[in-house]
C-alpha positions in Angstrom: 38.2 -7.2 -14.5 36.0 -9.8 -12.9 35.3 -7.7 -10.3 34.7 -4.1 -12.2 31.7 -6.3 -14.6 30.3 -7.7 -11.2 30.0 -3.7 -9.9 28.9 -2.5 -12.7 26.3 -5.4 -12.6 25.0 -4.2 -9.4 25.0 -0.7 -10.4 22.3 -1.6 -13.1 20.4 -3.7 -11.0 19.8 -1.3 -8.3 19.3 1.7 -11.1 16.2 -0.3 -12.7 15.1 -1.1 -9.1 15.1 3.0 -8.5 13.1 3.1 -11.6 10.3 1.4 -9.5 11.0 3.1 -6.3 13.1 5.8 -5.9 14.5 5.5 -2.4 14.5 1.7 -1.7 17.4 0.8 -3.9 19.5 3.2 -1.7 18.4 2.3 1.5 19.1 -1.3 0.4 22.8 0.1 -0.6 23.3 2.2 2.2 22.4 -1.4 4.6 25.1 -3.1 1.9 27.6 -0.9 2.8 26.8 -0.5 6.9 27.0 -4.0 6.9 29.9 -4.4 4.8 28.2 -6.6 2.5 29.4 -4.3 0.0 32.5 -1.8 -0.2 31.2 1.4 -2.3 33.6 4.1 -4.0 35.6 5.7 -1.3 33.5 9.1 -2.3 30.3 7.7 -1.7 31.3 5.7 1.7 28.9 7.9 3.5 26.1 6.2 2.1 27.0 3.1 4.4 26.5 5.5 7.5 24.8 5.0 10.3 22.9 8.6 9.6 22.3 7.7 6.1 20.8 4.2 6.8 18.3 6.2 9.4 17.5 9.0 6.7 17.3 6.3 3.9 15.2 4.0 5.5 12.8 6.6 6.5 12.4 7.9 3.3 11.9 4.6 2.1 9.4 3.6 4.4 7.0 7.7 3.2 7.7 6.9 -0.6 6.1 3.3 0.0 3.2 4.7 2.1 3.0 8.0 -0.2 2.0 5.7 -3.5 -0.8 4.1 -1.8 -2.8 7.6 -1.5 -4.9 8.1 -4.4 -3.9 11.6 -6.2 -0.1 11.6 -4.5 0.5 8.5 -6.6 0.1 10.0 -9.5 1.7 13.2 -8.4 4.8 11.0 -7.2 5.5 9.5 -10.5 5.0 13.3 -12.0 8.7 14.2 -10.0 9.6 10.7 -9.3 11.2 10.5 -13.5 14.0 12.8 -12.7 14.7 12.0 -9.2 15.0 8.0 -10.7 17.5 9.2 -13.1 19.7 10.8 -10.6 19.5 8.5 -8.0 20.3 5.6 -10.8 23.3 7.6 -11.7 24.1 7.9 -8.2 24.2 4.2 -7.4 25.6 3.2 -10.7 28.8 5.8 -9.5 28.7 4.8 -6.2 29.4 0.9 -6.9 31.1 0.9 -10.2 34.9 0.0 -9.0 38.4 -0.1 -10.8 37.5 2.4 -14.1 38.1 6.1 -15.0 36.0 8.6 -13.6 35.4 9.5 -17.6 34.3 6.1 -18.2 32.8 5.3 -15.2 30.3 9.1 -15.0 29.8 7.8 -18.5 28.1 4.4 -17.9 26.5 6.0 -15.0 24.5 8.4 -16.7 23.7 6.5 -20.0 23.2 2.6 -18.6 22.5 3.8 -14.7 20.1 7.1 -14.9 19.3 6.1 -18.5 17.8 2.7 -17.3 16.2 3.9 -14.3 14.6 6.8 -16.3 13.1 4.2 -19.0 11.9 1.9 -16.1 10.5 4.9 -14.1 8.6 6.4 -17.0 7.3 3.0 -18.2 5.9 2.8 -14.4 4.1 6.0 -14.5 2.3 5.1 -17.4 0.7 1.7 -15.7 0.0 4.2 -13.3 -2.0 6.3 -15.1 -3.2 3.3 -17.5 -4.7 1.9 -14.1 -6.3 5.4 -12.6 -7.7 6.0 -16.0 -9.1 1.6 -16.5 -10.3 1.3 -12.7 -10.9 4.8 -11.5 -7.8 4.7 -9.4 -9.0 1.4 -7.6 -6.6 -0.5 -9.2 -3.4 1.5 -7.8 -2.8 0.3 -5.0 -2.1 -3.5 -6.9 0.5 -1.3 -8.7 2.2 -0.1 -6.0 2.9 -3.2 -4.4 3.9 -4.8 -7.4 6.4 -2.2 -8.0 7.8 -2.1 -4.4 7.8 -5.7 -4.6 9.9 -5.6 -7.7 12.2 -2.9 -6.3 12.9 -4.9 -3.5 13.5 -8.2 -5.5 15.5 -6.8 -7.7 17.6 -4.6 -4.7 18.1 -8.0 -3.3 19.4 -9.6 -6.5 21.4 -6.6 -7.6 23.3 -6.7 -4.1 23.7 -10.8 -4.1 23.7 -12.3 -7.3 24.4 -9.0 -9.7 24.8 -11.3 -12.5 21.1 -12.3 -12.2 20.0 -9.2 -11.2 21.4 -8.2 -14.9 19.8 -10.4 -16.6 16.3 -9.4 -14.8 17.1 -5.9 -15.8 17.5 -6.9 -19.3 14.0 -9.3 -19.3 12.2 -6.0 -18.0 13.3 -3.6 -20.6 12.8 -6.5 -23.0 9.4 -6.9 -21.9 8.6 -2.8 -21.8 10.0 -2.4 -25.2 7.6 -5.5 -26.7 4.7 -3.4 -24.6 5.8 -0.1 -26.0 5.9 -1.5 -29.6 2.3 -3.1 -28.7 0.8 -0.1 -28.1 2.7 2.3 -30.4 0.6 3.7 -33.3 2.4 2.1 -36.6 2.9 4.3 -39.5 1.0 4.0 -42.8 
């Protein structure tokens, strides 16, 4: 039991860090696995591959560079809100151990791709709050606060997936306060 919460830990702390960047959280997972830091579903062992490392890390490496080109940034987050929910259902399967496929395609989609999806759309919007505040010049802080964040949060949801929980929960805390902040109230 222990050990299904603690996957199922990690699983959400890796789907909120896809919700900042998309490809990072993988790679992170995929150098988890190669280095048997962590033992993934025996369906999605390939991840821990010496081919998918290559591939993951490289896409890692264009997304970063790719958000810190005015116009692509922007264009990114555009395609970047699906792709965070599949990929956060795709880690979320990936790690969560010792439950039914039912139950465990179930927390995938709703607490994986549903969290990365909430994360990933709240992102885009600082995006476009920034382009539209400082003319685009104020990007560029965004994206490295977000990759820093992904990787933080990668790094928590792979070592201490208890913590890495409770970040995820402080962040959708802190985007539903925002969201409630900027929502027009009814009269």
């Amino acid at each position: 039991m222990t050990e299904t919460l603690i996957s199922i830990f990690l699983g959400i702390g890796l789907a909120a860090s896809v919700g900042f960047r998309v490809f990072l959280p993988l790679f992170a997972l995929s150098l988890a696995s190669y280095f048997n830091i962590w033992e993934l579903n025996s369906s999605w062992v390939w991840i821990g591959s010496l081919t998918a490392v290559i591939t993951l890390g490289v896409a890692t490496f264009i997304e970063i560079l790719a958000y810190y080109i005015p116009v692509v940034d922007n264009s990114l987050d555009t395609i970047a809100i699906p792709l965070a929910a599949i990929a956060g259902t795709a880690v979320m399967v990936s790690t969560v151990a010792d439950l039914s496929p039912v139950i465990t395609w179930a927390l995938a989609i709703i607490a994986g791709g549903g969290t990365a999806a909430t994360i990933k759309s709240a992102a885009g919007a600082s995006r476009v709050t920034s382009t539209v505040s400082t003319a685009g010049f104020g990007n560029p802080l965004v994206s490295t606060v977000e990759t820093g964040t992904s990787i933080v949060m990668s790094i928590f949801s792979i070592f201490l997936p208890i913590i890495a929980f409770v970040l995820v929960i402080f962040v959708l805390f802190i985007i539903f306060k925002l969201y409630k902040k900027i929502k027009p109230s009814k009269p």
